[in-house]
N, C-alpha and C positions, 0 to 999 in steps of 0.2 A: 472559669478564669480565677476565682473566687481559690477553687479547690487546691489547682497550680499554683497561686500566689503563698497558700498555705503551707505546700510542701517541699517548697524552696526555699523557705524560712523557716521549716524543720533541718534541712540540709544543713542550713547558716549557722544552727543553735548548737551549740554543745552540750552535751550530755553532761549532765552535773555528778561528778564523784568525789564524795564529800560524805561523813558519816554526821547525823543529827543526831542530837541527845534526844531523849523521850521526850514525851509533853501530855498533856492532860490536855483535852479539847470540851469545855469551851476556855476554862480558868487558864491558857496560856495566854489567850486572847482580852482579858480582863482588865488590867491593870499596867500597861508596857509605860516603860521610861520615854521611849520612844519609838516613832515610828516613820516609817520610809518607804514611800512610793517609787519606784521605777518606770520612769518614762521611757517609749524607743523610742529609734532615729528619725523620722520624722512627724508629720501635722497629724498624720491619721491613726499613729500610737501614743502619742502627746495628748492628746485632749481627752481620752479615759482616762486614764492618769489624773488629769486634772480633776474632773470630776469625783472620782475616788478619791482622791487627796479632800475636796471640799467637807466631804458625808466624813469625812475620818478625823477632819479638823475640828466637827460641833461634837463629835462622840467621843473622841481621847479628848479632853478641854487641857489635863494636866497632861497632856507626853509633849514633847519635846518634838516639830513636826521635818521630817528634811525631804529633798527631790531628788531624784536623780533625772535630769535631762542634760538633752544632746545641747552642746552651747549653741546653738543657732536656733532654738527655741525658748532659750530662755527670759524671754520677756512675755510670754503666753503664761507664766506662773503669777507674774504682776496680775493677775484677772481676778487670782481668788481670794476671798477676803481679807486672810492671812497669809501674807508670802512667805512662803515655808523657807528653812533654812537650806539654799539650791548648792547642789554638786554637779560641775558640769562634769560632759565627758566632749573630745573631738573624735577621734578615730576608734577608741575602744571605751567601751563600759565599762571595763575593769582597769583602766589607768582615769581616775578620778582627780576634779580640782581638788577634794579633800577626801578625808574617809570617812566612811559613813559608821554611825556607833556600834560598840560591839555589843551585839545582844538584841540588837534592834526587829519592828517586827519587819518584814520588808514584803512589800505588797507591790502587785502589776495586775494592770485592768485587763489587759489583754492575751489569750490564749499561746500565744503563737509569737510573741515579740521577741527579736533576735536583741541579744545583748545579756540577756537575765541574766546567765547560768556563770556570764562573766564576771557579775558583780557580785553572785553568791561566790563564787570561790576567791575573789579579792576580798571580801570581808568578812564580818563572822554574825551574820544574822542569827537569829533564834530560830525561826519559820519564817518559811518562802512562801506565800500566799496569792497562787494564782487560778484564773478559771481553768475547770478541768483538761486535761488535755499536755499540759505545761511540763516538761522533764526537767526542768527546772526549779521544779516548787515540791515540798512535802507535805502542802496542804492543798489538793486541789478543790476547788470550788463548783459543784454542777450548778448551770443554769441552765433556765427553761431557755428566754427568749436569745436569741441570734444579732440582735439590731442594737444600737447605745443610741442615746445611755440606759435603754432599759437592761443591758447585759451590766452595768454596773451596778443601778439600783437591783437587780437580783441578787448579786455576787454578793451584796450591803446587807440583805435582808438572810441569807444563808448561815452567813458570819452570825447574826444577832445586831447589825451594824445599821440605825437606823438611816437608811439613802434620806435625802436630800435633795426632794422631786420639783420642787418647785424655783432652786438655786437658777442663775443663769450668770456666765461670766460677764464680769464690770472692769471696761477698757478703760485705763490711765489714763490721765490729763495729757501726759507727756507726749505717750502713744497716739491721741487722739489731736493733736497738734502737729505731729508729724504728719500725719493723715491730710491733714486739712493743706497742709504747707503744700503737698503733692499733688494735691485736686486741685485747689484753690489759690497758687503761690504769691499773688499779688494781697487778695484781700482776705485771703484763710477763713472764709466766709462762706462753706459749701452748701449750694441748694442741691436740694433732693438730688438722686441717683439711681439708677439700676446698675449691678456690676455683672461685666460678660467677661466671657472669655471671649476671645477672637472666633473661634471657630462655629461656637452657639451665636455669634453677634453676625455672623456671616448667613447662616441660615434665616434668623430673624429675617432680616435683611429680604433675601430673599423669597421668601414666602413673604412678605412686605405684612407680617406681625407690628400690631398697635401695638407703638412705644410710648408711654402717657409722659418718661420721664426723660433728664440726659443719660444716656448710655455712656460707662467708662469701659473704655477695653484695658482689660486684667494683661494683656500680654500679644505679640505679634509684633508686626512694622508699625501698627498705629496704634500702641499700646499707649495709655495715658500713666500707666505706671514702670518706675524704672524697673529694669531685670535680676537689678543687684537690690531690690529694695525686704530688708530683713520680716521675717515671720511677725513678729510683734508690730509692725505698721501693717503688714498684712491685714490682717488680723482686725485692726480698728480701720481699716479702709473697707472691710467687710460689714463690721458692725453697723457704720456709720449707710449704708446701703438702704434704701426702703426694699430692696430685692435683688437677689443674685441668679442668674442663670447661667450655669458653665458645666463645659466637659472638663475640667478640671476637677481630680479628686480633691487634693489639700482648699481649693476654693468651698469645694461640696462638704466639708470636715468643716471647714469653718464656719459656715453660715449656718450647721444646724448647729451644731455647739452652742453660737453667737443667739442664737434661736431667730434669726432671720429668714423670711420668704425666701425657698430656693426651690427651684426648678434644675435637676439636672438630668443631662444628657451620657449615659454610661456604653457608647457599642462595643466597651470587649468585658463588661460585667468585673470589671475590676475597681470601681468605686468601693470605701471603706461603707459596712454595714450601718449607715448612720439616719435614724427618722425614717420617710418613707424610700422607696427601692425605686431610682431612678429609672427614666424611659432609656430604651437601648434603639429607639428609631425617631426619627424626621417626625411620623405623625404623632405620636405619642411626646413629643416634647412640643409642638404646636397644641396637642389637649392640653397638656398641665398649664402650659402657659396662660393659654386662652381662662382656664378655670380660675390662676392664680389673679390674673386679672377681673374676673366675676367676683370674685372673692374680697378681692381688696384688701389692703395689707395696714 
């Protein structure tokens, strides 16, 4: 599924035709004015992005830092230390809230993210800096491992770029208040939690799984959270979690990111490559559970 998902977003991606001026490798990469990350369209291309963006903000101290993401994630950039200076997009990568610098170096975490190729031919980067693979970039990046963030701390350490292994994103007050308002709306006062998705909370359930905490359901008829409710309270309603279980990708993105206990349940192998490699059956999410509870969080 994995494979599929890959070569439908080669499908999506446009062929970058575009002539680059020469460069010297590594001295192109030394010194930039500035530099710009490319996030995609949603949680599961967002959040390498971010990560990259962290490791690039302690090693350029002097460049000038900017984002490109989809404006429905742009409160997920609020995380990292420094909020870079954000470019949204709505429908297309290449029609931007602003333009991004000319000369700039312009960097994407991800192999396969549809959008690049738009934003290289709307601006005038220097080098397109993505993992190998990328028709979109003139500097492709080989890495060893498959999984993030270790595919970004590689991508970091190729470049010369020291990663930033130990970072973990820090959710806003703001964020983190909205959260509480949704849980909690009377006394914004929230005890402990587990957060499910409906469908992994249905199984629990069912196989009548020790739940030590309150379970919130992420989504369904008896969802504790609204439908319309934006990425960035996502995100700190994640955080705020002592543990998350869901067949939900963008849930499963978030809570390793967030570096929260997550158990997930993937039956069509189409979860983003993130931490360890979700169970794809009933027994196998009853073990992880069972362990993460052994475990203790």
């Amino acid at each position: 599924m994995n494979l599929i998902r890959r070569l439908a977003r080669k499908r999506m991606e446009k062929r970058v035709e575009r002539s680059w001026n020469t460069f010297r490798f590594p001295e192109a990469l030394a010194d930039p004015a500035s530099v710009t990350v490319f996030c995609g369209p949603d949680v599961a291309s967002t959040w390498p992005g971010i990560y990259l963006s962290c490791s690039l903000q302690k090693h350029y101290r002097n460049a000038a830092h900017h984002m490109i993401i989809q404006e429905t994630m742009t409160d997920l950039a609020a995380a990292l230390p420094w909020e870079p200076s954000v470019h949204t997009w709505s429908s297309s990568p290449g029609q931007l809230s602003a333009p991004i610098p000319e000369g700039t170096l312009l960097f994407s975490a991800s192999r396969d993210v549809p959008g690049l190729a738009e934003v290289v031919l709307a601006g005038s980067p220097i080098l397109s800096i993505a993992p190998a693979g990328s028709d979109s970039a003139n500097v492709n990046v080989r890495i060893n491992s498959e999984r993030y963030p270790d595919m970004v701390y590689g991508m970091c350490e190729t470049l010369g770029i020291p990663p930033d292994r130990n970072w973990r994103p820090s959710v806003p007050v703001r964020l983190a208040e909205a959260a509480s308002a949704i849980l909690s709306p009377v006394s914004h006062r929230t005890l402990p939690y587990i957060l499910a998705s409906s469908q992994v909370a249905d199984i629990l359930e069912r196989r009548r799984a020790e739940l030590p905490l309150r379970l919130v359901i992420a989504d369904g008829k008896g969802s504790d959270i609204p439908p319309d409710t934006a990425q960035g309270v996502i995100m700190a309603i994640v955080s705020g979690a002592s543990a998350v279980v869901t067949a939900r990708d963008d849930l499963w993105v978030h809570a390793n990111a967030m570096g929260v206990p997550v158990v997930g349940y993937d039956r069509r192998d189409a979860f983003q490559p993130w931490g360890n490699k979700p169970s794809q059956g009933e027994t196998g999410l009853m073990e992880e559970w069972s362990g993460l509870l052994r475990k203790g969080w």
